[in-house]
C-alpha positions as CSV (number, residue, x, y, z in Angstrom):
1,X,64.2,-49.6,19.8
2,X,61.3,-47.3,18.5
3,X,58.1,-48.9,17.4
4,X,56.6,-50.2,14.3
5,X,53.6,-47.8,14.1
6,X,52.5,-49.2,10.8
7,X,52.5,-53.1,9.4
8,X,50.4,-53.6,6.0
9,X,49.3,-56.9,3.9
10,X,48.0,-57.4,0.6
11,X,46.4,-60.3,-1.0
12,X,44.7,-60.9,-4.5
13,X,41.3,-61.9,-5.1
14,X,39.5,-63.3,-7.5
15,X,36.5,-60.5,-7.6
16,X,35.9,-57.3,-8.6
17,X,37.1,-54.3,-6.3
18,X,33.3,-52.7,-6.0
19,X,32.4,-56.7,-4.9
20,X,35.5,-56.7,-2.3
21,X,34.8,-53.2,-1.5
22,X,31.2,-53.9,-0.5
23,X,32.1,-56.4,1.7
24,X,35.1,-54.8,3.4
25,X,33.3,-51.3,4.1
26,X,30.2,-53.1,5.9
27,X,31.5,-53.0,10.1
28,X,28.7,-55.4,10.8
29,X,30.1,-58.4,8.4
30,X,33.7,-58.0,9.5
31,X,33.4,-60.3,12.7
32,X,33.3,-63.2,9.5
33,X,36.7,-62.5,8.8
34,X,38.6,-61.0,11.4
35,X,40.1,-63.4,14.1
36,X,39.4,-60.8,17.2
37,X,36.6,-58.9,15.7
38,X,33.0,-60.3,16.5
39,X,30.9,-57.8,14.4
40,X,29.4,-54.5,14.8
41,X,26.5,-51.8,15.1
42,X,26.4,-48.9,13.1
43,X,24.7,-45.5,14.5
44,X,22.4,-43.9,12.7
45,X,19.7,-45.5,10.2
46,X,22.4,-45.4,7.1
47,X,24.0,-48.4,6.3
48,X,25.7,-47.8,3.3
49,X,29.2,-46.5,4.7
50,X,30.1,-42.7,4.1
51,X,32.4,-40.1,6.0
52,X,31.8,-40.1,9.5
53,X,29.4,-43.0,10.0
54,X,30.1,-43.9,13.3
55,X,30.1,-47.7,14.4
56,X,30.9,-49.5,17.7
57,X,32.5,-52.5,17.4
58,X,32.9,-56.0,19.9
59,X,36.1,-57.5,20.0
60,X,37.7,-61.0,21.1
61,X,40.8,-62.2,22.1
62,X,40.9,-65.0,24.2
63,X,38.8,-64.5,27.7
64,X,39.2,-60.7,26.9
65,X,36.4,-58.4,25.5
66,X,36.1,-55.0,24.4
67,X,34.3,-52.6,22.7
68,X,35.4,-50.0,20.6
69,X,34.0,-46.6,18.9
70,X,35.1,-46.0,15.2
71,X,34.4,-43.7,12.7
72,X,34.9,-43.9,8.9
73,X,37.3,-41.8,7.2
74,X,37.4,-42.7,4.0
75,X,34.9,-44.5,1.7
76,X,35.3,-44.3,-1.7
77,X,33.7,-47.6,-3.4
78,X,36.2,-49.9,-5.0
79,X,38.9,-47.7,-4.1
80,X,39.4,-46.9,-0.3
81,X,37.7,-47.6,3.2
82,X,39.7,-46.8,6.2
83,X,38.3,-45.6,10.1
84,X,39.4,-44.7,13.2
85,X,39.1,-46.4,16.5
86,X,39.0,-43.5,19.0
87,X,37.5,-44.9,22.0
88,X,37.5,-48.2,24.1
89,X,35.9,-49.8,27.2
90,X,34.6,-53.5,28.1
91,X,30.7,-53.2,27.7
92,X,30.6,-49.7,26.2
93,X,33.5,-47.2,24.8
94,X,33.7,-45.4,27.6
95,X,37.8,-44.3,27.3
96,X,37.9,-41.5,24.6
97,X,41.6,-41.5,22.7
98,X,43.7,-42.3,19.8
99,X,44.0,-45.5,19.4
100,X,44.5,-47.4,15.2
101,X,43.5,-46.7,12.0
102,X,42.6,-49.3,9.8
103,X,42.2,-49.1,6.0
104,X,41.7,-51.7,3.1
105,X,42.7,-50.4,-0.5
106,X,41.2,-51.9,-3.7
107,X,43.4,-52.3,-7.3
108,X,42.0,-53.8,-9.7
109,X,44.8,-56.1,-11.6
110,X,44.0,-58.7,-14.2
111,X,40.5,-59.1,-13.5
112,X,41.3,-59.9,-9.7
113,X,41.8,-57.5,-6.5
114,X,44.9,-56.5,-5.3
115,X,43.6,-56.1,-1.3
116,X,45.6,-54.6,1.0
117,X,45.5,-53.8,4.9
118,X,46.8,-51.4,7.1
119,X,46.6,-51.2,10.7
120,X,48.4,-47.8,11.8
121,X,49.3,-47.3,15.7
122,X,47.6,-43.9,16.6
123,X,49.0,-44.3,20.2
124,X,52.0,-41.5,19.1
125,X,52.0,-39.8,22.8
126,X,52.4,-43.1,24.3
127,X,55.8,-43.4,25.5
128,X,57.9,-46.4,23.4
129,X,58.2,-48.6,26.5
130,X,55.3,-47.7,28.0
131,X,53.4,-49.2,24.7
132,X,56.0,-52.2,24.5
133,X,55.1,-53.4,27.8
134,X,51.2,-52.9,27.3
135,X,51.1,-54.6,24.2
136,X,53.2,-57.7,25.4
137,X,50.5,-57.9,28.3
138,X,47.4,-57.3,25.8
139,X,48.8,-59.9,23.3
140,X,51.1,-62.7,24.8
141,X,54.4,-61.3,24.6
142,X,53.9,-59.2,21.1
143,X,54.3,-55.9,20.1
144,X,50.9,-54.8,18.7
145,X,52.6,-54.4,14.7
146,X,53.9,-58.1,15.3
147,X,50.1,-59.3,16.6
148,X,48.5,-57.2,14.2
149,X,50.2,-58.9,10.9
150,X,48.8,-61.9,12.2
151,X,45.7,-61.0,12.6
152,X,45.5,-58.9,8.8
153,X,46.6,-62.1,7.4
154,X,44.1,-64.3,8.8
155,X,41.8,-61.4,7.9
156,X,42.9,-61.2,4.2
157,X,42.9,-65.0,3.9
158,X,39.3,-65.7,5.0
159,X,37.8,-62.7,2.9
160,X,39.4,-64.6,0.4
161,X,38.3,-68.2,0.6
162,X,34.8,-66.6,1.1
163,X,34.6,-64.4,-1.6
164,X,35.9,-67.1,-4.2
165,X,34.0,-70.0,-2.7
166,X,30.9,-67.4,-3.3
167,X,31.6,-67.3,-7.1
168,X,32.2,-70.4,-7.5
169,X,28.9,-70.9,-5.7
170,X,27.3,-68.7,-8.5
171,X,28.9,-70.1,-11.6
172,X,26.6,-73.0,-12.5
């Protein structure tokens, strides 16, 4: 059976895309929301993202940790932000290679967000079974599309309840 090399979610929230947006396309805030990711640092003294800002990120799952390079490929405010993770290693990327793409798109829709994920497998010359068997090892018996809804979910959900408790926060 081939692979799902793609799994997406969406979610609405109750803020503006530019407000979503400006939360979503800062690496160094994710690690609030994502259940693996634990934050990141950008490269270079810009920290507004663009094309090609570069970014290492540190990763969780259980006792494992990683790190992992990423550069933007799209940021267009309240519209798009997407990058690439193209290297990996424990303390530092180290292991150059095609590895996902994320990307969050922003619709505005009734004076709410329409927010929705991707997470695309960019592992295409890895054999099916050879991926299968890694990603059942790497996740606890999942394929990485099946452990990667999961985690966009849980993702979507606490970007959510943060974002709306924060308005609420500033209504009065």
């Amino acid at each position: 059976m081939p692979r799902t090399m793609s799994v997406a979610e969406s979610i609405m929230i109750d803020a503006s895309p530019a407000r979503v947006y400006a939360q979503l396309s800062d690496p160094t805030a994710m690690g609030r929301w994502s259940p693996e990711n634990r934050g990141a640092t950008v490269r270079g003294e810009r920290r507004d993202a663009y094309v090609g800002m570069v970014f290492e990120g540190r990763n969780k799952r259980g006792a494992a940790r990683w790190t992992t390079r990423c550069t933007v490929t799209a940021a267009d405010p309240g519209e798009r932000f997407a990058f690439r993770v193209h290297a990996i290693g424990l303390r530092r990327p180290l292991l150059p290679g095609p590895i996902a793409t994320w990307e969050y798109r922003f619709e505005a829709v009734d004076g709410a967000t329409r927010v929705t994920e991707t997470w695309t497998d960019d592992r295409r010359r890895w054999p099916d079974f050879l991926a299968g068997a890694f990603d059942r090892v790497a996740t606890g018996g999942k394929t990485f599309a099946q452990f990667q809804v999961g985690n966009i979910r849980t993702t979507l959900k606490r970007l959510k309840a943060a974002l709306e408790a924060e308005a609420r926060g500033t209504e009065g």
